[in-house]
C-alpha positions in Angstrom: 25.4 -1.9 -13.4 22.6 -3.6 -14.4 19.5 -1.4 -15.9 16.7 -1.3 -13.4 14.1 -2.0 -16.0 16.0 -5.7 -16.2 15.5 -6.2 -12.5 11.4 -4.9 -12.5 10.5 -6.9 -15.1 12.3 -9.8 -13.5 10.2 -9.6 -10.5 7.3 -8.7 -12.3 6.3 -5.3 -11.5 6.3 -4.1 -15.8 3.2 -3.8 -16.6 2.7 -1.5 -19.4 5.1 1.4 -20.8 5.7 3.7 -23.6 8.5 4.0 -26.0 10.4 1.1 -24.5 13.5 0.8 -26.2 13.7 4.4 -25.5 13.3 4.3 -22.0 15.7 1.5 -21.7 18.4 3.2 -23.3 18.0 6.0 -20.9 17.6 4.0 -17.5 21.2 2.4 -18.4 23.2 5.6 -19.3 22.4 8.2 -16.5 20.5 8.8 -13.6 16.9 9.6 -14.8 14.6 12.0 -12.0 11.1 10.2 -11.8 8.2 10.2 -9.9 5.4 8.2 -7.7 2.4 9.9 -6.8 0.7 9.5 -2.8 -2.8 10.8 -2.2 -2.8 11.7 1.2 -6.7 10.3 1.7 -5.6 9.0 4.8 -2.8 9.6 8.2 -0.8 6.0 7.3 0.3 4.6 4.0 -0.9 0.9 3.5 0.0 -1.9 1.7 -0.8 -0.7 -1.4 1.7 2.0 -1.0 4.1 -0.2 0.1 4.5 -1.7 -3.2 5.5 1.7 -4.8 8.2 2.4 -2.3 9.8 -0.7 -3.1 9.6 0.2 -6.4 11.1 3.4 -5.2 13.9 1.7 -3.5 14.6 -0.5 -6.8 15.3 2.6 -8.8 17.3 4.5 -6.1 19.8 1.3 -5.9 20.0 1.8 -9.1 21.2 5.3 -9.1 18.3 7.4 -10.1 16.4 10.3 -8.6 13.1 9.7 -6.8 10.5 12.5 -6.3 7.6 11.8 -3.9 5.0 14.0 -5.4 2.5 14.4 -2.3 -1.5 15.1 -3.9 -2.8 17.6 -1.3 -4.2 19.8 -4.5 -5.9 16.2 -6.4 -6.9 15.3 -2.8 -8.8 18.2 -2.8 -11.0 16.6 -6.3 -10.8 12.9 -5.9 -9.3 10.3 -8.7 -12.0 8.3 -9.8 -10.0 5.5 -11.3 -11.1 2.4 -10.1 -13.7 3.6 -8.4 -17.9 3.5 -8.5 -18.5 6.4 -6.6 -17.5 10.0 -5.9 -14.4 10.5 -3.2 -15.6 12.6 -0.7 -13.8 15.6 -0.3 -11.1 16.9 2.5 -10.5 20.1 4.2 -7.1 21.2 3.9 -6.0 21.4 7.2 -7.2 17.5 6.8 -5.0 16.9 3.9 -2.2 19.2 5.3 -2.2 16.9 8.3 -2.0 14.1 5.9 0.9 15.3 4.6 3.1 15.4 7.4 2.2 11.8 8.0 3.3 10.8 4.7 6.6 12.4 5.4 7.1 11.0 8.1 6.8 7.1 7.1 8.4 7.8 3.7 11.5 9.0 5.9 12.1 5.1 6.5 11.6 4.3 3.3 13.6 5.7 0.8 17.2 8.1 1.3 16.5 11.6 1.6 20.2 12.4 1.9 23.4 11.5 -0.4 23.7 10.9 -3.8 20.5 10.9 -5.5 18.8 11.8 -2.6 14.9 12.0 -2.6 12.5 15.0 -2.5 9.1 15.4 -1.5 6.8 17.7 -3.3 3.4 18.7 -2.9 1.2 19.5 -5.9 -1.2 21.9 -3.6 2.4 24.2 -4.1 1.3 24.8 -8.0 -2.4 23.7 -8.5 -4.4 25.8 -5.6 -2.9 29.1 -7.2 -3.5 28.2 -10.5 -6.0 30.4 -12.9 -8.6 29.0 -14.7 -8.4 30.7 -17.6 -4.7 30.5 -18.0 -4.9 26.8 -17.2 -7.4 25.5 -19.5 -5.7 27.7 -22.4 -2.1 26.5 -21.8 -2.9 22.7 -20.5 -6.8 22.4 -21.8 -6.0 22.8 -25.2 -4.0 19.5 -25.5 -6.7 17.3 -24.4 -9.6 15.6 -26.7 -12.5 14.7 -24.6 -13.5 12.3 -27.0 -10.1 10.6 -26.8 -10.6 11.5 -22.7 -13.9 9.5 -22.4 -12.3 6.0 -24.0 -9.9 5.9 -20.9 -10.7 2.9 -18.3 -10.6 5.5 -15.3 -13.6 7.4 -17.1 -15.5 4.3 -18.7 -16.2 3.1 -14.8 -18.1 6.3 -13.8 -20.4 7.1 -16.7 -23.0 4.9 -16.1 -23.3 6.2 -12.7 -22.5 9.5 -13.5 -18.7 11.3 -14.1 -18.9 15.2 -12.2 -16.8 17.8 -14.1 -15.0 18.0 -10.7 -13.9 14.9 -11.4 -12.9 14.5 -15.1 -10.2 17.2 -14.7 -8.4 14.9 -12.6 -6.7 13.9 -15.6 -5.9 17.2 -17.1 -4.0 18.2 -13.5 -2.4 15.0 -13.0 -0.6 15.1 -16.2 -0.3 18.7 -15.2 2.2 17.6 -12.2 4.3 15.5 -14.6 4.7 18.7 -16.8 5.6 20.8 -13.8 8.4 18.0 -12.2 9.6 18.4 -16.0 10.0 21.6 -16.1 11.6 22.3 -12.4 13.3 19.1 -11.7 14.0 17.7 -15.1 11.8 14.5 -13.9 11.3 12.5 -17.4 8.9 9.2 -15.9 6.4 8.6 -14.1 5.9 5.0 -12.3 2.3 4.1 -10.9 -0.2 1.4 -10.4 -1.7 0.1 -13.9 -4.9 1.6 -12.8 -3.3 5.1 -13.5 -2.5 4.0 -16.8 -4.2 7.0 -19.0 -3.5 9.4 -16.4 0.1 8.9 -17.0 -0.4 8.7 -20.4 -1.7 11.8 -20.3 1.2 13.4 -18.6 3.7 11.9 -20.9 2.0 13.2 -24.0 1.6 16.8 -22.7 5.7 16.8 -22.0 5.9 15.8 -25.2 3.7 18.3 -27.3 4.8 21.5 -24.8 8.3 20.8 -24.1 9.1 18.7 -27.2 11.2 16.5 -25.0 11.3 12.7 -24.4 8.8 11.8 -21.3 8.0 8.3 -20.6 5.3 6.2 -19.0 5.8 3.1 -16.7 2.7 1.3 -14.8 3.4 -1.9 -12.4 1.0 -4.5 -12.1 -1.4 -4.1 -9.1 -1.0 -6.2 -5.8 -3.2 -9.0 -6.4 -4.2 -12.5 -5.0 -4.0 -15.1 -7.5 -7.8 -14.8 -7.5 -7.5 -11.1 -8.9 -8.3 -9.7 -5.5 -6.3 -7.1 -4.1 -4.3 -7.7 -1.9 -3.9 -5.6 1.8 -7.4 -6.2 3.0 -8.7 -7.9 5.9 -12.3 -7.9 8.2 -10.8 -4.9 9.7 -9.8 -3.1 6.9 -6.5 -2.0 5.0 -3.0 -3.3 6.5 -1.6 0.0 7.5 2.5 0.6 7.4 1.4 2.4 11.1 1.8 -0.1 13.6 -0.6 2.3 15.9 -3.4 1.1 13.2 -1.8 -2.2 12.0 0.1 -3.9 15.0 3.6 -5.4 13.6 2.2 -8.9 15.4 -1.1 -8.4 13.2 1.1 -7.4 10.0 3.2 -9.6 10.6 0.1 -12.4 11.2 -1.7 -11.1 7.4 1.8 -12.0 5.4 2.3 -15.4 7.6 -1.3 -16.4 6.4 -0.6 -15.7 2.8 -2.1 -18.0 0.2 0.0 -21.0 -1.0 -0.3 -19.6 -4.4 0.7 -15.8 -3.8 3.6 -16.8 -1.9 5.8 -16.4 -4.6 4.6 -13.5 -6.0 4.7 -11.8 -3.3 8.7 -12.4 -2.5 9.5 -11.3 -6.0 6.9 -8.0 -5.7 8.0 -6.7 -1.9 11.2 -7.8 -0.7 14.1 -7.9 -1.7 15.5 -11.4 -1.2 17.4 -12.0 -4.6 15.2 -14.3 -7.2 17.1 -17.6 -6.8 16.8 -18.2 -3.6 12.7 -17.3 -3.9 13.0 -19.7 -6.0 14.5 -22.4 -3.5 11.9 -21.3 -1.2 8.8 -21.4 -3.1 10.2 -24.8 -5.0 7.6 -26.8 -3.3 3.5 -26.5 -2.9 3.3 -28.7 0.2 3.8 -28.3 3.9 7.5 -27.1 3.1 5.6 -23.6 2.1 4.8 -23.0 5.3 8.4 -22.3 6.2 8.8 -19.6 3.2 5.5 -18.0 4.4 7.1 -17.3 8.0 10.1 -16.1 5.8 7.9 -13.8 3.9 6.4 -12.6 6.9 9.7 -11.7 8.7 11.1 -9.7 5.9 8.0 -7.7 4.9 7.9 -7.2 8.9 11.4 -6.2 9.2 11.3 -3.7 6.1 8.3 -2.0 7.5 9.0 -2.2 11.5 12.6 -2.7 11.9 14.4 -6.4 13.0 13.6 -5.8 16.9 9.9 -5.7 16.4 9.7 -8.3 13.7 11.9 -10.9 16.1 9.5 -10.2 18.4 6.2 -10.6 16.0 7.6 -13.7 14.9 8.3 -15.4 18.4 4.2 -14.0 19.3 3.4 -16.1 16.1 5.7 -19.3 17.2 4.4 -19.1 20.2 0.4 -19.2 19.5 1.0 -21.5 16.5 3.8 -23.6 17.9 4.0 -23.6 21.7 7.1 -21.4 21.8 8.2 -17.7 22.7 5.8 -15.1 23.8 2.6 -14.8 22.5 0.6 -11.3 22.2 -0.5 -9.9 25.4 -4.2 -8.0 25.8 -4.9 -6.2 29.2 -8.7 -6.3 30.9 -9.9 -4.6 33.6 -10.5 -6.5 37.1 -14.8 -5.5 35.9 -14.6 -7.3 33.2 -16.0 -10.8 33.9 -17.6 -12.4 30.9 -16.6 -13.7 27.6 -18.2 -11.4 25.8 -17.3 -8.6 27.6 -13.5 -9.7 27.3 -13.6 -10.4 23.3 -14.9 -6.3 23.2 -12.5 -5.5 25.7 -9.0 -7.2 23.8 -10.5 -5.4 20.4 -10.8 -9.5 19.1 -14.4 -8.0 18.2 -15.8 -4.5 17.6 -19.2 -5.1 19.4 -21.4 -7.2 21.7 -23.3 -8.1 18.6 -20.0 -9.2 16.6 -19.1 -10.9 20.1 -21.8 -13.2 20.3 -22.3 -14.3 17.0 -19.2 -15.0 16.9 -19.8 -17.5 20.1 -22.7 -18.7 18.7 -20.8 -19.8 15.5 -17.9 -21.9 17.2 -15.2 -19.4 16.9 -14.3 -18.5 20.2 -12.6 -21.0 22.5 -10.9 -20.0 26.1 -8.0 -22.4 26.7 -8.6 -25.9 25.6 -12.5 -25.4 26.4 -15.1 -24.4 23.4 -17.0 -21.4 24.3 -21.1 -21.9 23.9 -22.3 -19.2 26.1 -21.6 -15.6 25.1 -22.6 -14.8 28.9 -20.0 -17.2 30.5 -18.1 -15.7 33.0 -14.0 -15.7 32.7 -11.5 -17.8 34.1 -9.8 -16.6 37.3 -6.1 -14.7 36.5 -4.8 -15.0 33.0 -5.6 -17.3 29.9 -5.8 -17.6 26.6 -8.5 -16.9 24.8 -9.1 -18.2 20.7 -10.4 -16.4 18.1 -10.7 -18.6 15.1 -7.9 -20.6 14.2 -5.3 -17.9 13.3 -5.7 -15.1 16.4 -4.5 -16.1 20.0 -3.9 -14.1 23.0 -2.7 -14.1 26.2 -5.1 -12.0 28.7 -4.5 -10.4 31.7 -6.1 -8.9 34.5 -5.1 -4.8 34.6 
């Protein structure tokens, strides 16, 4: 079979690791127990998630153990890495909550039964009972603040100000590595490059307690080709919960990728085997536009099943290309003006957003350019523009 490792850096998800050769070895002799950490900071994953349970899926295929280490305890302090401010902190009936959501989703993910069947563990089950003094004996001892204070994660917050709440994030992260170790036999850790010295950190404290091999792997971060990360829009994150992130809307986000991030985002989130991604993304003209729908119908299908991401795609045809069914909003028999109906279909969040909106050129009702905020609405349905990329069908309730 071929080593996983071959296959990740193939479709560029390697970003940095640690003892390489190593690792290598290991990955193509036996089935290796690692783990990908989830802060439960919200009730859906996201895209950004997304990316790590594909990664998850890679290494599964490839006959190794996953473990979906759920933070409810970190939740509870807040990783500062790539971040300017100070998380603000959860209840745990908030996190527990969380939790169950995570579950949930990740159920249609990766395999939880069978051969190397996945587990989910939640580090509030060791960290909330631990004892101080105990801890920072045992675990404390192995860290060098000075060698704590170069990491990236750290280097962010000082000028702003680092709590001590916060810089023992590190110290229990690599904590949860050393506990997988010792109870599952988990040997690597995978995360987003911005976890870097927190893994680090984890691998190294295997390594001087256990005096066993523990290994490091980070995955580049989803990015434009800009450097912006990728899984935002005016509304926020692109949630895998298609009660926050419609599959017609997700569906919508991946179909309006960038000509250049096309490609990279085939190789980093589906699976569609790497020569004929190449076939697809061999041209940079109006022949992309057929590998973005492509892209958009497998990321839909992976996260919302084949039925819904048919259906997304014939919404999309249909407002783009005259065909199929196009997405349907419901109004109530009161609502007769424009900007009433843009509030009313959730096309804007306000009156305010509405008629700017108006006011700019972006709203048109059928063929007619809308100037008037106040105008009132055509009789029974019609379609009503938002832009040029969001169309909808609306109808009286």
């Amino acid at each position: 079979m071929k080593n996983v490792m071959d296959t990740l850096r193939a479709r560029g998800f390697i970003k940095q690791t640690v003892y390489e050769e190593e690792l290598y070895e290991l990955l193509g002799k036996e089935s290796v127990p690692f783990y990908i950490g989830f802060d439960p900071t919200a009730d859906s994953l996201h895209v950004g998630h997304f990316m790590q349970l594909v990664i998850m899926k890679h290494m599964q295929d490839a006959g190794h153990k996953p473990i979906v280490l759920i933070g409810g305890g970190t939740a509870m302090v807040g990783d500062p890495s790539g971040r300017t401010d100070m998380r603000s902190m959860m209840t745990k009936e908030t996190i527990a909550y969380h939790v169950e959501c995570f579950k949930k989703q990740m159920s249609r993910f990766v395999r939880f039964e069978g051969e190397n069947a996945a587990i989910v563990v939640n580090n509030a089950d060791w960290l909330l009972g631990l004892n101080y003094i105990d801890f920072l004996r045992d675990i404390g001892v192995h860290f060098s603040v000075n060698k704590m204070l170069t990491a990236e994660c750290f280097k962010t917050r000082m000028e702003r100000g680092l709590s001590f709440l916060e810089f023992n994030y590190m110290l229990m992260q690599a904590y949860d590595f050393l506990v997988l170790n010792q109870r599952y036999g988990c040997s690597l850790e995978l995360g987003g490059d911005d976890q870097w010295s927190n893994i680090l950190a984890g691998a190294d404290l295997i390594r001087r307690i256990e005096h066993k091999p523990a290994f490091a792997m980070t995955t580049a971060l989803l990015t434009t080709s800009e450097g912006k990360k990728m899984g935002k829009t005016q509304k926020g994150a692109v949630w895998l919960d298609e009660n926050k992130t419609s599959p017609y809307e997700f569906y919508q986000y991946w179909r309006n990728t960038a000509d250049a991030d096309v490609e990279n985002c085939f190789r980093m989130l589906t699976f569609v085997p790497l020569d004929e991604i190449d076939t697809l993304c061999a041209h940079r003209d109006e022949r992309i536009n057929a590998a973005k729908e492509r892209l958009a119908f497998e990321l839909t299908k992976q996260v919302h099943g084949e039925e819904k991401a048919l259906l997304a795609q014939s919404q999309a045809r249909a407002a783009f290309g005259g065909e199929g069914e196009m997405p349907e909003k419901v109004i109530s028999a009161d609502v007769t003006t424009l900007l009433g109906a843009l509030v009313s279909t959730g096309l804007c969040k306000s009156n305010g957003e509405a008629r700017r909106l108006v006011e700019q050129g972006g709203v048109s009702v059928g063929e007619t350019k809308a100037t008037d905020p106040n105008m009132p609405l055509p009789e029974g349905e019609f379609i009503l523009h938002k832009g040029k990329k969001v169309h909808v069908k609306v109808v009286r309730g």
